[in-house]
PATILUM-135218 format. One line per 3 residues: number of its first residue (from 1); for each residue x, y, z of C-alpha. Coordinates in steps of 0.02 Angstrom, whole numbers, plus 50000, padded with zeros to 5 digits. Layout:
! PATILUM-135218
NUM = X,Y,Z ~ ...
! end
This chain:
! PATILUM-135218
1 = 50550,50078,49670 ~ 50448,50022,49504 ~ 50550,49869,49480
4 = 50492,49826,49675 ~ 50318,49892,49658 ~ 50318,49738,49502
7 = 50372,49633,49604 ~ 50279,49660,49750 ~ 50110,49666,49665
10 = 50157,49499,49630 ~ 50177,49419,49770 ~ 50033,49535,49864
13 = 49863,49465,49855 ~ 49930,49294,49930 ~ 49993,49395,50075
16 = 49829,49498,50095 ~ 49736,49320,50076 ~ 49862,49241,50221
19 = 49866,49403,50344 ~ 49726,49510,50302 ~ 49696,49655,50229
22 = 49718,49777,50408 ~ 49876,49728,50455 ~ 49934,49742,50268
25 = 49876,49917,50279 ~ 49972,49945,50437 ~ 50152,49891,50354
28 = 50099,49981,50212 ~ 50110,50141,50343 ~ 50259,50096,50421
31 = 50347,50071,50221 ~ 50285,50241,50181 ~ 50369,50314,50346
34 = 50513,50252,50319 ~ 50553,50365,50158 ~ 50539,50539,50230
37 = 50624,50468,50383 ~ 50793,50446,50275 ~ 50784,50644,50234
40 = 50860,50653,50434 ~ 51008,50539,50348 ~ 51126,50580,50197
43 = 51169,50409,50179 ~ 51150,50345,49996 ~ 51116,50138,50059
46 = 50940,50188,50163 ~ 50890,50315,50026 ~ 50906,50182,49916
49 = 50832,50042,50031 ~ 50693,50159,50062 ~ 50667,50172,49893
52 = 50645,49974,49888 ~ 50511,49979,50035 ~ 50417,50121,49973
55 = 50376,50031,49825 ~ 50330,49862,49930 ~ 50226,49982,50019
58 = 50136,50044,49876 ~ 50105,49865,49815 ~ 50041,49800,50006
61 = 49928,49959,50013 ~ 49835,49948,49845 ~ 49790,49762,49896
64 = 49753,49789,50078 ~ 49648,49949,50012 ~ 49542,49847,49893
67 = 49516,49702,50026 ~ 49478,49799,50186 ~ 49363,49908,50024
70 = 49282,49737,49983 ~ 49262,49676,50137 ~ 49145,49825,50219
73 = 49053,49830,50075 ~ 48887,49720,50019 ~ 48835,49708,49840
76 = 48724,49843,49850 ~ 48839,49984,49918 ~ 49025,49920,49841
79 = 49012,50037,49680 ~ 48979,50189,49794 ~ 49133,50163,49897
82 = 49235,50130,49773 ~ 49172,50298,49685 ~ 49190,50382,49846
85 = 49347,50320,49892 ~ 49429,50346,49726 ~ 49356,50533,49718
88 = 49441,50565,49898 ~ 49604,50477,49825 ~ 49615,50605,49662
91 = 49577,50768,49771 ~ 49749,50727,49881
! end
């Protein structure tokens, strides 16, 4: 998953810079679905690949995050969302 998430974080902000940062957010979703999905499965391949896209989840999410952040946000207001939203992040 780490080794991925490297990876990943990589090759991220050009994707969020090509696609956008909603649409990141939304295959973000779908990559962190697909982990608890392979608890219905004892197969050792999809925990493994799930594994693979969990971490190229995390990566997609933490850029799509700080651009759809960034883009909703002026220069006045962008240190108080970021505040907020990394207050609600620590109380999950």
């Amino acid at each position: 998953m780490y080794i991925i998430y490297m990876i990943g974080c990589l090759f991220s902000p050009s994707i969020v810079n090509e696609i956008g940062p909603k649409p990141i957010l939304i295959c973000s979703a779908l990559c962190f679905a697909a982990f608890p999905l392979g608890f219905f499965f004892t197969n050792t391949y999809y925990y493994y690949f799930s594994q693979m896209l969990l971490g190229l989840g995390y990566a997609l999410y933490y850029q799509g995050h700080g651009g759809y952040l960034t883009s909703h946000s002026s220069r006045k207001t962008i240190e108080t969302n970021i505040n907020i939203a990394w207050s609600v992040g620590c109380c999950w």
